[in-house]
N, C-alpha and C positions, 0 to 999 in steps of 0.2 A: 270443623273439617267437613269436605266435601263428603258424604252419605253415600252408598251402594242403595241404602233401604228406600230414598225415593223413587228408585228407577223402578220402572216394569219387573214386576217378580223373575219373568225370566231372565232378565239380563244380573240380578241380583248378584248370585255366586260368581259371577266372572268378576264383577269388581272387587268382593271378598278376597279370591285369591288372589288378584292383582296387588292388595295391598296398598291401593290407593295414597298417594298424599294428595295434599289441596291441589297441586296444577293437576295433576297426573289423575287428578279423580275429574278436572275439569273436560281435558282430553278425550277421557274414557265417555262422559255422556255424547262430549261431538261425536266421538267415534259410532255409539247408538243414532245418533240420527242422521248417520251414514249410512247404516242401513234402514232407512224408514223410507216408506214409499208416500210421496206427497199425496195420491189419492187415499192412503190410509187413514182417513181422520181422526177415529178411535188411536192410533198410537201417535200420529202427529200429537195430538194433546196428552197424549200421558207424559210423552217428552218434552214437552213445553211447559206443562206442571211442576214436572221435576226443574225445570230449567226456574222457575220461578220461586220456587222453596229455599233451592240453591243461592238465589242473587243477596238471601239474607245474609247468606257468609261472606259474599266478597262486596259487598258495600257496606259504609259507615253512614250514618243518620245521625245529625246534631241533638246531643243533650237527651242522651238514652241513657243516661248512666244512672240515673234517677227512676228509671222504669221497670225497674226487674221484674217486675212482677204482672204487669199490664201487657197485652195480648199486642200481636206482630198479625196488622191485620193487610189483606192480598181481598182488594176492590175488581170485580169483574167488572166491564161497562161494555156495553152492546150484545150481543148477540153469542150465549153460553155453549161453547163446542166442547167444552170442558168434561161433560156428566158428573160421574162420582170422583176422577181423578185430584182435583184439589182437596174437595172434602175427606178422601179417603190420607190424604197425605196431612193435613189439620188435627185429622182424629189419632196418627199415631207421629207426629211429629211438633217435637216444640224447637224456640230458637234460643238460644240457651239459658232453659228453662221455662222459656216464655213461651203459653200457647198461640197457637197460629186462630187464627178467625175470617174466617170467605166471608166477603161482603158481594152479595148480589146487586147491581146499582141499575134504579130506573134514571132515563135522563134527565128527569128532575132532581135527581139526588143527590145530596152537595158532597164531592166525592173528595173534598180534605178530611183528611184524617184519617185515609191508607197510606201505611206505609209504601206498599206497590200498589200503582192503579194497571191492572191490563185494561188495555183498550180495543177492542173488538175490531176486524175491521170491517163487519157491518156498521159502526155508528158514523153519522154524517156530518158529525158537530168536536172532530176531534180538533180542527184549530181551536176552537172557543175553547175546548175544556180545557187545554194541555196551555193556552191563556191564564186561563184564571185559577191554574197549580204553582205558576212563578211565583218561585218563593218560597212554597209550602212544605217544603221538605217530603216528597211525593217522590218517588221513583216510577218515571211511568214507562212505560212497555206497551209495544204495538206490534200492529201484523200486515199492513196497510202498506199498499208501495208507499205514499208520499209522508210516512210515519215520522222522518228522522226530517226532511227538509220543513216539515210542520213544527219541530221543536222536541219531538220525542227525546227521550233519553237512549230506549233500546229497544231495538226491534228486530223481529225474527223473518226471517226470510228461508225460500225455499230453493237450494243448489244442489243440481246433481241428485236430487232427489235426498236430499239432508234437511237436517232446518239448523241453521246458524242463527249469527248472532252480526249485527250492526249498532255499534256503540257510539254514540257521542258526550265522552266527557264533560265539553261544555256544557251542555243543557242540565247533567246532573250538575255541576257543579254551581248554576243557577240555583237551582234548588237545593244548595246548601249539602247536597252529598259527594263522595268520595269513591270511588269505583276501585278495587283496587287491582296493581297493575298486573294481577295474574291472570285475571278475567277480560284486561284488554290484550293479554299477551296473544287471546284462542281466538280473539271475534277481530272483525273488522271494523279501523277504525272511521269513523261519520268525517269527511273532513269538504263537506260541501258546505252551500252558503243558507239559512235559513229564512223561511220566507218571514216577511219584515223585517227583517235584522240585518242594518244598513252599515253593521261593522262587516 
């Protein structure tokens, strides 16, 4: 189930007494970065952390069923705006049961074997990377205008001074995962043409 405990301590109790279920808990974080101001960095990223702890619940990964116990590991790559918010959410959150684990990635570093790769969008190499994840069962996420037309999976964007959410199915589904339809119920769906991809 969707969490109140990742969001920004002060937004916490409001979701408490709202009682949250899965959609209605997904609602409530867009609703939070409705009121976020895009020059605010420090909470842009706390809600984008949260957003990302989150995507563990609503997407399926092949042949986890075998894992229980082996860590739900969230790859940063490029340029960390993050601070302690990811690490702060790893040290008191697991996925069900499974620790979380932040992987710091330099662009040499072979970045198979996150479950989520965030993709910075300072890095300049995100065609090639988000290339050589096809297949990998990677859930990748970006922040980059050309993030989704590059092959991304899901990327965040800034409206009205909010940060949403731009999904493209296909591309997870390339990668062998499952999105499920409650989290494309809130975001918008990708339904442009991707570059190379002559279907």
């Amino acid at each position: 189930m969707f969490t109140a405990e990742a969001l920004p301590p002060r937004f916490r109790s409001c979701g408490a007494r709202a009682g949250c279920v899965l959609l209605a808990g997904v609602c409530l974080l867009l609703a939070f970065g409705a009121q976020l101001r895009a020059q605010s960095k420090p909470m842009e990223y706390q809600v984008k952390a949260a957003f990302l702890y989150n995507f563990t619940k609503f997407v399926e990964w092949p042949n986890e069923g075998g894992n229980a116990s082996s860590p739900i590991v969230i790859g940063i790559l490029g340029e960390d705006q993050f601070g302690a918010a990811l690490d702060n959410v790893a040290r008191v959150k697991t996925v069900s049961g499974r620790p979380i684990v932040i992987r710091r990635l330099k662009p040499q570093d072979n970045p198979r074997g996150c479950h989520i790769l965030f993709i910075s969008g300072s890095e300049r190499e995100t065609s090639r990377i988000l290339g050589l994840l096809k297949g990998d069962h990677v859930l990748t996420v970006g922040e980059s205008t050309h993030f989704m037309r590059q092959g991304g999976a899901i990327a965040f964007f800034i409206e009205n001074d909010s940060v949403k959410l731009e999904i493209n199915p296909r591309a997870a589904e390339q990668n062998g995962l499952k999105i499920s339809s409650k989290l494309l119920g809130v975001a918008r769906v990708f339904s442009g043409s991707v570059s190379g991809d002559s279907r």
